[in-house]
N, C-alpha and C positions, 0 to 999 in steps of 0.2 A: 504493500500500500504506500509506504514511506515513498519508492519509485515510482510509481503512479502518480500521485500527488505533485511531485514536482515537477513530470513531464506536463502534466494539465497546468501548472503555473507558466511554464514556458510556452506550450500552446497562445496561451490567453493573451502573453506579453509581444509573440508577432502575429496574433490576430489584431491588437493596437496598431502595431507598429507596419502593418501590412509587409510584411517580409516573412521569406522563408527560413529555414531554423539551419544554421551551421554545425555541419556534424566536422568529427574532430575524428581522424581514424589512424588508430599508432598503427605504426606497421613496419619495425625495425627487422632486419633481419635478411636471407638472401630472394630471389628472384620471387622463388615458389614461394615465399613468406607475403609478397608485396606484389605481386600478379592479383590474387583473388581479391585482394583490396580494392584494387585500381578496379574491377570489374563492377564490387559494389560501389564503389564511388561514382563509376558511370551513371546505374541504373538510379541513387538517390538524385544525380545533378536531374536530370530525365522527370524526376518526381517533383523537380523545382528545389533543393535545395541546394545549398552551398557544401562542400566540400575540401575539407581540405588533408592530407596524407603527409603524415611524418613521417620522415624514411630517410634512408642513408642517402646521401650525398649522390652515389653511383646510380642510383634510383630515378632522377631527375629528366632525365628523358622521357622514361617511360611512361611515367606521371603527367608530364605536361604534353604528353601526345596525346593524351586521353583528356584534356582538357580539365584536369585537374589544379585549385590550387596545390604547391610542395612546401613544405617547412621541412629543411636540412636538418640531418643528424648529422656533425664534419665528424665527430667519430664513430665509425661504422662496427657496430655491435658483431656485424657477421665479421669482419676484417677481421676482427680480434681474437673472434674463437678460431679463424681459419689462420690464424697463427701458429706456428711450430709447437709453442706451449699448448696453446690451445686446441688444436689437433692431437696432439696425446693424448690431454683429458678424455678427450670426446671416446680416443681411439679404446683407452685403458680402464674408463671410470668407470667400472661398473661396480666398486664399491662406495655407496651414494654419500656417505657422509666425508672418503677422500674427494670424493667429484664436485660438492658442496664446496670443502671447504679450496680447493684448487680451483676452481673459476673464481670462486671470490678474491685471490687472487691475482687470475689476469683480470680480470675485469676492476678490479677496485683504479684503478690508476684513470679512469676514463666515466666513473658511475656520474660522480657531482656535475661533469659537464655532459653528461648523458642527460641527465634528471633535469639541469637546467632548462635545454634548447626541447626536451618535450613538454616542458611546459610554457614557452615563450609559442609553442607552436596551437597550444591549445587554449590560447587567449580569442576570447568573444565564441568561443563553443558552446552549443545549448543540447549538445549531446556529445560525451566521448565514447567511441569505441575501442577496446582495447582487450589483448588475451589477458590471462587470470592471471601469467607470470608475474611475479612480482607486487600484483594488485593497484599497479597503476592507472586504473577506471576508478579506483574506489577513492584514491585521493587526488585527483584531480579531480573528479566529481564533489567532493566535500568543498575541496577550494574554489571551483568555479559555480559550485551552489546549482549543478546540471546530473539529470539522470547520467548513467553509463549501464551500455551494455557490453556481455563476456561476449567474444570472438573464440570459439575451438575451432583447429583446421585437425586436430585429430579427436576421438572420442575423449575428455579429459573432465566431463563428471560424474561425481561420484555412482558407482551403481555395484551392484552384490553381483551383477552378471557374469562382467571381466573384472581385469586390471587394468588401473592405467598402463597406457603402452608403455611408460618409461620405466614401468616397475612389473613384467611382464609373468617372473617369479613368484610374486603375491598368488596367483592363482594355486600354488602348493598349499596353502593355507585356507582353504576355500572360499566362500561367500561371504564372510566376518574381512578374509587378508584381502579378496577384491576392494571392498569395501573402503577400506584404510587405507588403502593403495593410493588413493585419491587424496585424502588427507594428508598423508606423509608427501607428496610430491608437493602442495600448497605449501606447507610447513617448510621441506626444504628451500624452496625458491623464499622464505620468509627470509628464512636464517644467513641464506648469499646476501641478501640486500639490505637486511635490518639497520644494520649498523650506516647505513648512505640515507636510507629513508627515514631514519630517525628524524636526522640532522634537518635533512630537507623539507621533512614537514615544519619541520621548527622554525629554519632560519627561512625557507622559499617561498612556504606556504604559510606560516602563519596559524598552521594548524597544532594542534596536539597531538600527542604520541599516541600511537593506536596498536591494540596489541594484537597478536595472530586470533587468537578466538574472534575479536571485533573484526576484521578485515576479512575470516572465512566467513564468520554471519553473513560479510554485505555480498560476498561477491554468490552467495547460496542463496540468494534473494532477489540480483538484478536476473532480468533482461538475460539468456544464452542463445547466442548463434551457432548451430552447430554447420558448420560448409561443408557438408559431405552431406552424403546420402544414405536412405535407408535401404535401399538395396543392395549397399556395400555392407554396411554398419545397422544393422536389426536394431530399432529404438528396443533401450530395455524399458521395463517394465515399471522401473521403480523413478525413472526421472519425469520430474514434476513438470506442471503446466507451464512454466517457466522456460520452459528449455526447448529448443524451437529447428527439429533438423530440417534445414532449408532443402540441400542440395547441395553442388560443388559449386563452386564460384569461377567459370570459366572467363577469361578477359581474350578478346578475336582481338586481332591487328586486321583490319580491313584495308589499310592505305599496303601493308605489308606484300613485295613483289620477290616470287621468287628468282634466282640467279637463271641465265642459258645455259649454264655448266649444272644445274642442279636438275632443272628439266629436260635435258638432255640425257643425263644420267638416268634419271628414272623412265624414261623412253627407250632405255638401249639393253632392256633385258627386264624378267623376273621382279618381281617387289623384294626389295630388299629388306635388310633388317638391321634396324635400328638401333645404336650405342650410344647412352652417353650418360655420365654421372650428376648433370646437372652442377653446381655451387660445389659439388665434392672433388678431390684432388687425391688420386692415387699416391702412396708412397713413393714410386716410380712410373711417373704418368708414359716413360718412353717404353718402359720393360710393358706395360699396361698393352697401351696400342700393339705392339708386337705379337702376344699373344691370342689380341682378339682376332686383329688378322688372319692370325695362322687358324685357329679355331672356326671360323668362318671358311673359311678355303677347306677345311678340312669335310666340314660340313655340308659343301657345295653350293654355300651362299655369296649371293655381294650386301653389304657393307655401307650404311650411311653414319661416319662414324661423327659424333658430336664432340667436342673438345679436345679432342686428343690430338699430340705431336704425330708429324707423320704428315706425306703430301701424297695427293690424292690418286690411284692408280686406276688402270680399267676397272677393277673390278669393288674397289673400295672408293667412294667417296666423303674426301675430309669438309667438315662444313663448321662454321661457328654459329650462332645465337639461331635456330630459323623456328617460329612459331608453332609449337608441338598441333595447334589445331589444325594445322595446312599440314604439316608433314606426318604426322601418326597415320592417317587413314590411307595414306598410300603407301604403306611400310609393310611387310610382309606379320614381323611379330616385335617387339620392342622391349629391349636390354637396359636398365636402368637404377636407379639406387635405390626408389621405393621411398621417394620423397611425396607427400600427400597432393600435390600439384600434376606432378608427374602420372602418379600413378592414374587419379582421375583421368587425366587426358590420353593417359592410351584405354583406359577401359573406357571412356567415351566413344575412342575412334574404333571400337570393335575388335580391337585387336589384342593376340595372346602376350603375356610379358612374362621375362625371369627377372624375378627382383634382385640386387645385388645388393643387401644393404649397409653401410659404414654404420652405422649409430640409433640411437633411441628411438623417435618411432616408427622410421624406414622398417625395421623388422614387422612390426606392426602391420605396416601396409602389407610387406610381403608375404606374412602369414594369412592376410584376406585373400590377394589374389590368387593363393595358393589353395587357401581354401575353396573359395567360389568356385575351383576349377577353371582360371581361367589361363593357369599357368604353373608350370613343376614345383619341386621343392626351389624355395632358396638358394641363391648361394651367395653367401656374404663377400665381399668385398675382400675382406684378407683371405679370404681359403682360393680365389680365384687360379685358375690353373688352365695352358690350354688343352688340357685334357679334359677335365671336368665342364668346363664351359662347350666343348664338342661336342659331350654325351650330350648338355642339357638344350643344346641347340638344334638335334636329332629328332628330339623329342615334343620342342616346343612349338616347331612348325607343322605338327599332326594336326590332323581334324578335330580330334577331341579337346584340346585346348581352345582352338578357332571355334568351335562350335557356342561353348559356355562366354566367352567376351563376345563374342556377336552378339547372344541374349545379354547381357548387361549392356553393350555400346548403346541397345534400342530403348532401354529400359533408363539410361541417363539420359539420352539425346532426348526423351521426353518431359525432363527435367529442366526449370529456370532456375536455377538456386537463388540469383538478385533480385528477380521479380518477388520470390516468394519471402527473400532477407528485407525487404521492401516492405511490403505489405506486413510484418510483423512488427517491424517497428511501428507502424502508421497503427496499429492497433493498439498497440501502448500510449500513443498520444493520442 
């Protein structure tokens, strides 16, 4: 009610003011973090309102191609963790409270001026939107006296069903450890930032100290977007009226043309098959390419390989950035890290994927895809082999894979995810 109440105050304040409401939409982090944004920030500009998208610095094109306003983070939260240090963490932590307390250190050097420019960014906001990390909805909403609603791009509340994905173990413990799963992942992200967000409410905001009980209360109370879909992700049972699965949040490049050497290539043979890790960096990105190569040849495939060193042969072509909605559907089956972005848009484009994932909730995904049948077991990132990637590329381009992503590509392609992230909000107000 408490959220209610003051979205109807805002309402009331630009139906005076005849203007429409500025939403405030954080969105730190790599491509697939700040793609589904940029999508919903289309569809609320479309609804009439003002938009505006925090994001890293590197971000700034894509944002204002889309007609978006941008407010800069100069320092790039993804840079940081995609740091040497912070690539270990990622690669090694799976003990949560070293993982905890090891970002807190690379990140501490960067938080105060992190926490500053997102909230220089969400000045004249009458709504923020923002994920539960950290629970920066909850206090910039206190300080700028505006609803906020939760953004999940993976399943991340609470339910007895699963585990959270980053805690994926809890499920040994049954319905009680699902449960806490969720808990403990809020708590931890608490205990990283506590010590910056103290400060900041104090000295930035002007607010009071707020403890973990108070900050889970708010953020178990606003407004959830879940960007996925329930045909990936079965609503459980147990989450409240609150909690709102839209769909995926897909962002098209329309003005987007592709190369003579790309359409030429996909003319000169076979649908190929699709590599590439997205914002992820192999230990040895050259040992990397070499291997897929050789695994593909072995396989009797060609080759559309995304990031990787290496120049372009007959049967391989190297490409950089090209929009997964134009390139997925004409791809034979699609090799990737099992990033939530990613993964949507090839089970969009109908087609079969091997997940390969580096970190937290990349598994996650690849344990759906795997599941739904739309694609073999996993194979992680550090086990890759071109032997192993052979077998699963033998296998991946069968009927039975293709068959089960056709039934899901048809079953999201009938999905708006922004139209319906849209209308949910517009129901709160």
């Amino acid at each position: 009610m408490e959220v209610l109440s003051v979205m109807v105050q805002c309402r009331r304040g630009r139906e005076r003011d005849g203007m429409g409401r500025t939403v405030m939409i954080f969105a730190a982090g790599s491509r697939g973090d700040v793609q589904p944004c940029v999508a919903l920030g289309r569809e609320l500009i479309r609804c009439g309102n003002r938009v505006r998208i925090v994001a890293s610095v590197r971000h700034s094109p894509l944002i204002g191609e889309a007609g978006i306003d941008f407010h800069p983070l100069v320092a790039d939260p993804a840079e940081i963790i995609e740091s040497a240090e912070g690539r270990e963490l990622l690669e090694t932590g799976r003990n949560p409270v070293s993982f905890i307390l090891g970002m807190r250190r690379v990140l501490s050097p960067h938080i105060a001026n992190l926490l500053e420019q997102t909230q220089a960014g969400a000045k004249g906001a009458d709504l923020v939107l923002a994920p539960s990390f950290g629970f920066l909805g909850v206090h910039l909403g206190q300080f700028l006296r505006v609803p906020h609603a939760i953004i999940h791009f993976q399943p991340s509340q609470p339910t007895r069903k699963f585990p959270h994905p980053l805690m994926p173990a809890a499920k040994l413990l049954g319905s009680l450890g699902n449960r806490l799963s969720f808990d403990a992942v809020d708590a931890g992200s608490w205990l990283m930032f506590r010590p910056f967000i103290k400060e900041w409410r104090r000295q930035g905001l002007g607010l009071p100290a707020l403890s973990l009980r108070a900050s889970m209360r708010r953020i178990r109370r606003a407004p959830v977007l879940c960007a996925f879909s329930s045909s990936i992700v079965p609503r459980p049972p147990d989450w409240g009226r609150n909690v709102h699965m839209t769909g995926f949040w897909h962002h098209e490049e329309p003005s987007w043309e592709p190369s003579r050497q790309l359409l030429d290539f996909l003319a000169d043979g076979p649908p190929p098959v699709y590599f590439g890790f997205g914002s992820m960096t192999p230990k040895d990105p050259a040992a990397t390419s070499e291997l897929v190569r050789e695994a593909l040849r072995r396989a009797g495939l060609r080759g559309v390989l995304a990031g990787l060193p290496g120049a372009s042969e007959p049967d391989m072509l190297a490409v950089r950035e090209t929009p997964h909605h134009w390139l997925f559907p004409r791809m034979a089956a699609i090799i990737h890290h099992g990033g939530a972005g990613t993964t949507a848009a090839a089970l969009r484009a109908g087609k079969p994927s091997l997940v390969c994932p580096f970190f937290g909730d990349q598994f996650y995904w690849a344990d759906r895809v795997h599941g739904l049948g739309a694609g073999p077991k996993p194979l992680p990132a550090r086990s890759l082999t071109a032997s192993n990637l052979t077998q699963r590329l033998r296998i991946l381009t069968g009927t039975a894979y293709a068959d089960a992503a056709s039934r899901l590509g048809r079953a999201l392609s009938s999905e708006n995810g922004v139209s319906q992230a849209c209308r949910v909000l517009n129901t709160y107000l």
